[in-house]
DRENPAGU-115818 format. One record per residue (C-alpha): x, y, z; residue in three letters. Coordinates in steps of 0.05 Angstrom, whole numbers, padded with zeros to 5 digits, always signed. Each point is the difference from the previous one (the first is absolute). Example, Ala and Ser with C-alpha at 12.3 -4.5 7.8 and 13.67 -1.06 7.14 Angstrom:
<sites>
+00246-00090+00156ALA;+00027+00069-00013SER;
</sites>
This chain:
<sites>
+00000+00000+00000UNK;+00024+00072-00014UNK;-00038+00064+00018UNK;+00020+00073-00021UNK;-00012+00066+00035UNK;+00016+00065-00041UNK;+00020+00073+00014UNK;+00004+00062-00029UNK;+00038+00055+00030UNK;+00005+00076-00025UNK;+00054+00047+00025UNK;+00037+00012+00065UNK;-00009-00030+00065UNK;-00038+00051+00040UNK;-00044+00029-00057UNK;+00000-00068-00042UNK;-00063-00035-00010UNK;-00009-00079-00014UNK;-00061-00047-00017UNK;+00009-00074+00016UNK;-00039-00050-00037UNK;-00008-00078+00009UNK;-00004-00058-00051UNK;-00077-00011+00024UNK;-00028+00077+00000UNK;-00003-00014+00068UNK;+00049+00067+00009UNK;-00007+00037-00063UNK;+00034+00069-00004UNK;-00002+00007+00080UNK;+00042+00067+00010UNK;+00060+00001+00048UNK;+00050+00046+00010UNK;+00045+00037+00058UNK;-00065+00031+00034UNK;-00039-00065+00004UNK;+00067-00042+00028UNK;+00019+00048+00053UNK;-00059+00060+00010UNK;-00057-00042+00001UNK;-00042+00030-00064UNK;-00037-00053-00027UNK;+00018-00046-00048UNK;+00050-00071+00008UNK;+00076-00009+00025UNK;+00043-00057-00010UNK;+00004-00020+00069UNK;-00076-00004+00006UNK;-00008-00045-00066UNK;+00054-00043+00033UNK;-00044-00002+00069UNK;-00065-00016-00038UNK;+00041-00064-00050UNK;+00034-00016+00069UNK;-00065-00004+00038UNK;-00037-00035-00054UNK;+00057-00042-00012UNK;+00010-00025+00073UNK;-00078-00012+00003UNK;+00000-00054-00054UNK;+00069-00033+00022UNK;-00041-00005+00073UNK;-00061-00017-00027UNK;+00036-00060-00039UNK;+00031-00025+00048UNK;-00060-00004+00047UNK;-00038-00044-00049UNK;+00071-00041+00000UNK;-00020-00004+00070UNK;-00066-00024-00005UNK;-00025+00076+00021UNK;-00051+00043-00049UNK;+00008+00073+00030UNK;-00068+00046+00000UNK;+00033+00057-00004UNK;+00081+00029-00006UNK;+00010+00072+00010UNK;+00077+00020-00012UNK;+00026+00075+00000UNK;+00074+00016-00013UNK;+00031+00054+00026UNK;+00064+00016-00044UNK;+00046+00048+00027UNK;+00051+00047-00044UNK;+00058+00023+00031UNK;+00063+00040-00012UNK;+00055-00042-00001UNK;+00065+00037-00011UNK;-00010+00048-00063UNK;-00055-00043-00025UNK;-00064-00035+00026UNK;-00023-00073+00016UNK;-00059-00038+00012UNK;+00022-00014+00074UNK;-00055-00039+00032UNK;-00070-00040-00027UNK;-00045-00001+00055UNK;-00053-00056-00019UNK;-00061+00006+00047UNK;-00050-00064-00009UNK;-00071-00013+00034UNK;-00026-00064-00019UNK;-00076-00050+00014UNK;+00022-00067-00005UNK;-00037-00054+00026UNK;+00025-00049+00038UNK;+00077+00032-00006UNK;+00040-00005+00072UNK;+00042+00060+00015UNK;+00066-00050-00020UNK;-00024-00020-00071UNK;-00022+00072-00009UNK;+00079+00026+00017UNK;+00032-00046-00032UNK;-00042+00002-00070UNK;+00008+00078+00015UNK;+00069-00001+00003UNK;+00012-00050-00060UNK;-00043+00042-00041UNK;+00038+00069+00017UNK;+00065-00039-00020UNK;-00017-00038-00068UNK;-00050+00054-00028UNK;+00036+00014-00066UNK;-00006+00080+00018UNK;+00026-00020+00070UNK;+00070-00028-00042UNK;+00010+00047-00044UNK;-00006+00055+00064UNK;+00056-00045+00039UNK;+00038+00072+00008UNK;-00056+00028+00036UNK;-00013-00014+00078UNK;-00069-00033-00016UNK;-00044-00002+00074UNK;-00063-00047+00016UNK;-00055+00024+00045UNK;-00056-00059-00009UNK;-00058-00011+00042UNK;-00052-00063-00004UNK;-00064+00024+00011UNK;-00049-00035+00038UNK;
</sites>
């Protein structure tokens, strides 16, 4: 399987404008630029398009292997919190803070970690982020 994600980007960095666009029109032309990244005008940022394929990523590694497990979840409900920081006289992506609430009948709390944890580590997002301190906050709910 391959997959493509596109951008555009016009002039400099602080007064540049970009559009991103995915293979399935699922982003088409989504502007981005130095006031949406760091100033908070709307529009989409790298690091929060990395969150969202990280989040969704590590939701179907988990929910795979639950059914490995013998374990069909109701419901998975993953945030990531990526965090840019300055790093010399550049910037990284730092830190992934994952953040998962799951339902899943008949789950102890041990099967629940450890699938958890196995998920956060082979999600193919989660390897190709090995750079980045990736965090897991999951809770089983009742």
């Amino acid at each position: 399987m391959k997959k493509y994600a596109s951008a555009v980007w016009q002039g400099g960095l602080k007064d540049g404008k970009g559009h991103i666009s995915t293979e399935s029109g699922a982003l088409k032309d989504n502007a981005y630029g130095f006031n949406t990244r760091f100033e908070g005008t709307p529009g989409t940022n790298p690091e929060e398009l990395i969150g969202a394929a990280h989040a969704g990523c590590f939701s179907m590694a988990f929910s795979m292997l639950l059914g490995q497990n013998g374990l069909t979840p109701e419901r998975i409900e993953t945030k990531a919190d990526v965090t840019l920081d300055k790093v010399g006289d550049g910037f990284e992506i730092t830190t992934i803070d994952l953040t998962m609430k799951a339902k899943i009948p008949g789950a102890t709390q041990e099967q629940f970690t450890t699938i958890a944890n196995q998920a956060k580590e082979g999600c193919p997002v989660s390897k190709v982020l090995r750079g980045a301190k990736i965090n897991l906050n999951a809770t089983l709910e009742g």
